[in-house]
C-alpha positions as CSV (number, residue, x, y, z in Angstrom):
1,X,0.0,0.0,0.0
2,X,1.3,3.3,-0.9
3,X,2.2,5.4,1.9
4,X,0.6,8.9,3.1
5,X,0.7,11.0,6.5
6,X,-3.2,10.1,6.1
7,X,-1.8,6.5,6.6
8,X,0.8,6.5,8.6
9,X,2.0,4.1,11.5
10,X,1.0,5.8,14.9
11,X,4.7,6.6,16.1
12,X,5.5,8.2,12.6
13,X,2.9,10.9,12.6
14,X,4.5,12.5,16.1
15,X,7.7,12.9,14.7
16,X,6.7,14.3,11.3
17,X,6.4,18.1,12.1
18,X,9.4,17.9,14.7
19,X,11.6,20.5,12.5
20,X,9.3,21.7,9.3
21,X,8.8,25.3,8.4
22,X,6.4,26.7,10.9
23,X,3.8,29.6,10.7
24,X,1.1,30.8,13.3
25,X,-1.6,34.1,13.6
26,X,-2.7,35.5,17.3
27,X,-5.0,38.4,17.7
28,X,-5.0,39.2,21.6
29,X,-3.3,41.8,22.8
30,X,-0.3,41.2,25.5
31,X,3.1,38.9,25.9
32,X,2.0,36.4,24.3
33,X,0.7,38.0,21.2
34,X,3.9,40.0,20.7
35,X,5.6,36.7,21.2
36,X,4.1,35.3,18.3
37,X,4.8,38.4,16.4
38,X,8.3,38.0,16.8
39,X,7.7,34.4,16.0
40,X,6.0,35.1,12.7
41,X,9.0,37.9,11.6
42,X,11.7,34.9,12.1
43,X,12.6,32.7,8.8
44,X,11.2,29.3,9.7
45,X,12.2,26.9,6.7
46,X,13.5,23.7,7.0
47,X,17.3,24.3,6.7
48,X,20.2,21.8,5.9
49,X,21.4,19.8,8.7
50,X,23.2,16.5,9.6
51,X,22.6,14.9,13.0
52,X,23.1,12.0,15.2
53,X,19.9,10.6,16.9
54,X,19.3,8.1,19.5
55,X,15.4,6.4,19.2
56,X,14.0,4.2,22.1
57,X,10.8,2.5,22.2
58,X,9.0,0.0,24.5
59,X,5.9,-2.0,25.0
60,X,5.6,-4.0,27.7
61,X,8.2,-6.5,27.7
62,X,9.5,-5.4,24.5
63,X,12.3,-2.6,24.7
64,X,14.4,-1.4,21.6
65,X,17.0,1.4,20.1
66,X,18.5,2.6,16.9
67,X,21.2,5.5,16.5
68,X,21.4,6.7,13.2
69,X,23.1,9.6,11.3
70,X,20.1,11.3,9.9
71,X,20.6,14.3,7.1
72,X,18.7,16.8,5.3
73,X,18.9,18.7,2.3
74,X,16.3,20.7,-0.6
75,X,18.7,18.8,-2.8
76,X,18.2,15.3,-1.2
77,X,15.4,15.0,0.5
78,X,15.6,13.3,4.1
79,X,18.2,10.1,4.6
80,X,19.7,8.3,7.3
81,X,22.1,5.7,8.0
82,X,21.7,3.5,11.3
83,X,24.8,2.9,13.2
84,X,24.0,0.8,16.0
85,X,21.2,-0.4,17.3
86,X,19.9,-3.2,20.0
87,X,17.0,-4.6,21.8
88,X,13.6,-6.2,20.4
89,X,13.5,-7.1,16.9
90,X,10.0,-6.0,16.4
91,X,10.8,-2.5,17.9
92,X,13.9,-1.9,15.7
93,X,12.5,-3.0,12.4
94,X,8.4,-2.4,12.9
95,X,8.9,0.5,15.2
96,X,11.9,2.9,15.4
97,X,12.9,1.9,11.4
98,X,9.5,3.1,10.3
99,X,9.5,6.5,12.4
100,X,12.6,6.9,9.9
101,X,11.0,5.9,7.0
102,X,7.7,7.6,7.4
103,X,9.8,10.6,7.7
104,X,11.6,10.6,4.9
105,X,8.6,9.6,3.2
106,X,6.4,12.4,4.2
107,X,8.7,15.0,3.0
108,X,9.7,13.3,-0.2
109,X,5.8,13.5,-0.9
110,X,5.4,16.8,0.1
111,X,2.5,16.2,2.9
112,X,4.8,18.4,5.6
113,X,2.2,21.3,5.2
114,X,-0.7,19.0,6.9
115,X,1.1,19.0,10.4
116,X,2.6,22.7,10.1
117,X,2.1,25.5,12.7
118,X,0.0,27.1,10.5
119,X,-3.2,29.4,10.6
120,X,-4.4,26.8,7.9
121,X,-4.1,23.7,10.5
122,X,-4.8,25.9,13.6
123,X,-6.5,28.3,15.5
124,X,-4.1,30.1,18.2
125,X,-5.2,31.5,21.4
126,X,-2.6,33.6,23.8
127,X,-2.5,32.4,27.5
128,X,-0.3,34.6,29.4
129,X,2.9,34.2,30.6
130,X,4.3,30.8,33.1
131,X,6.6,30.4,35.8
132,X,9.1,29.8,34.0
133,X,8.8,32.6,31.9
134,X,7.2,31.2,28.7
135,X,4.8,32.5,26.7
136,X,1.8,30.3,26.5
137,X,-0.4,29.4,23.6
138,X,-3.3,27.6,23.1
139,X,-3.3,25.0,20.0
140,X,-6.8,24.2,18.7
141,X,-6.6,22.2,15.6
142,X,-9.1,22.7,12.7
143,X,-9.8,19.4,11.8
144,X,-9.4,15.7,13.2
145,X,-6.1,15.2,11.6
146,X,-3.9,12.3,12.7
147,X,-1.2,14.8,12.3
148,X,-2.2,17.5,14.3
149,X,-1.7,18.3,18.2
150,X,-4.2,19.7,20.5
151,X,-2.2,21.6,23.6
152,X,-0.1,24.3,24.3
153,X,3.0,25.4,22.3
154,X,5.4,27.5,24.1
155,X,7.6,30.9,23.4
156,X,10.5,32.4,24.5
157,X,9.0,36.0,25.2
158,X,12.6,37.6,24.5
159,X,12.9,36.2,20.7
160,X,9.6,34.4,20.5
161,X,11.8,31.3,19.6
162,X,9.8,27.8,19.8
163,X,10.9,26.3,23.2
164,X,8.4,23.3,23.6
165,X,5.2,22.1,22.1
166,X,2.9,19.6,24.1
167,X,-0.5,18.4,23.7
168,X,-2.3,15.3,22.6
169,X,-3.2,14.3,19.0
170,X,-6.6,15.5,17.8
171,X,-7.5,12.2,16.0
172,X,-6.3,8.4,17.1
173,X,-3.8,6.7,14.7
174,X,-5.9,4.0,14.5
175,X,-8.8,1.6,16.3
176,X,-5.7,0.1,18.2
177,X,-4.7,3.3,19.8
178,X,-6.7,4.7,22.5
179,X,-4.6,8.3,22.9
180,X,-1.2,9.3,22.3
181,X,0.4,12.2,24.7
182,X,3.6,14.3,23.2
183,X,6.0,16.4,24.1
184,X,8.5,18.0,21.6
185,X,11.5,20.6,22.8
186,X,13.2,22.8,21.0
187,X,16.6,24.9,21.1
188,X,18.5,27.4,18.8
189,X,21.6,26.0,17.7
190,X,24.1,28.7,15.6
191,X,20.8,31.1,15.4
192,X,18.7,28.6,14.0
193,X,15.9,26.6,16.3
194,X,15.6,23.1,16.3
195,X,13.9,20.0,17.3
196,X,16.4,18.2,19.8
197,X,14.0,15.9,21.8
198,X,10.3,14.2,21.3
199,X,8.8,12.2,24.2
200,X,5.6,9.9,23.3
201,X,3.3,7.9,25.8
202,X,0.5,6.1,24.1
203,X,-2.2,3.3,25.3
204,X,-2.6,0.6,23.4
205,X,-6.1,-1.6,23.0
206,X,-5.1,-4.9,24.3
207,X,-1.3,-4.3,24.9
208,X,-1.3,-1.9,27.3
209,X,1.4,1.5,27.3
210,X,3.7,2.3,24.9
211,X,6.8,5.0,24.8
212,X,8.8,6.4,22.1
213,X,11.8,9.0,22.5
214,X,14.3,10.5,20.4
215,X,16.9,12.5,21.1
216,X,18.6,14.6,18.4
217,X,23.0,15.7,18.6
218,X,23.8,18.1,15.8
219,X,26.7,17.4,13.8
220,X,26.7,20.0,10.7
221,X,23.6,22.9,10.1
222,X,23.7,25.0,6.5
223,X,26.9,22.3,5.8
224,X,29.2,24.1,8.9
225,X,30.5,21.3,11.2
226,X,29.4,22.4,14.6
227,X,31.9,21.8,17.6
């Protein structure tokens, strides 16, 4: 069967928008609102980057990882070579290998705009400031998309850079998935923000939790080697 994000296995669609271009539209007046105004002024487009991640999954008994040198170009597309890996069979290969290739995928197909921060995919509603400084807004999706995340997303007030994004997603992967919970941070590397850590809890019908997390180590952004 051909793949889509319409399609997709439930641990691919939470990693899809983790660093695509990003765009968003507040109206009310205050921190928050200027925060996204700042937001909105920044160039958000999926730059060039090479990177080491580390993917773990488990359900129940069943625990696996994969590190892989992942890559990214307008030129190439998304690619990635796995390194190491260990742990359940079924997790490496039916899991963690198809976040991967769902990813690469999606963006060879062009489908990235269907999970964007976008005033197409979302409304956005400013909710003050939190203790720890952030700017707080409130994700309402559009539509029940499989691809889309109902919660908060979260701004540094001084730049109105993307520090975190958490929420659930507004439809269920499938019948065999009862909800799926995730957390994705964010920090700006050489001036440029990006995706450096996704957390997903899920329950599965019949098999009871599941987790996914991966963790991203920068190695090269706009082809400069970083130290």
């Amino acid at each position: 069967m051909q793949f889509t994000a319409r399609h997709a296995p439930p641990f691919v669609v939470l990693i899809v928008a983790a660093g695509l271009p990003l765009s968003v539209w507040a109206t009310t007046p205050g921190v928050a609102d200027h925060s996204i105004r700042q937001f909105l002024a920044q160039d958000h487009t999926l730059r060039a980057y090479k990177a080491s991640r580390r993917l773990e999954a488990a359900n129940g008994d069943r625990t696996g990882w994969v590190e892989a040198v992942t890559e990214y170009s307008q030129v190439n597309g998304f690619t990635y070579q796995v390194t190491s890996e260990g742990g359940s069979d079924y997790i490496r290969n039916k899991v963690l290998r198809a976040v991967l290739d769902g990813e690469r995928r999606v963006i060879m197909e062009g489908e990235t705009a269907l999970s964007a921060l976008a005033h197409e995919n979302y409304t956005f509603e400013p909710h003050g400031v939190d203790a720890d400084g952030l700017a707080n807004i409130r994700l309402s999706p559009r539509r029940k998309e499989r691809m889309l995340v109902a919660g908060m997303m979260f701004l540094n007030p001084d730049d109105g850079a993307l520090v975190r994004l958490q929420g659930r997603l507004a439809k269920s992967p499938s019948f065999w998935v009862r909800s799926v919970q995730i957390v994705r941070s964010y920090k700006r590397i050489n001036n440029v923000v990006l995706p450096v850590k996704l957390e997903t809890n899920a329950r599965l019908r019949l098999l009871g939790p599941a987790m996914l997390r991966m963790t991203y180590a920068y190695l090269e952004i706009d082809g400069r080697p970083l130290r």
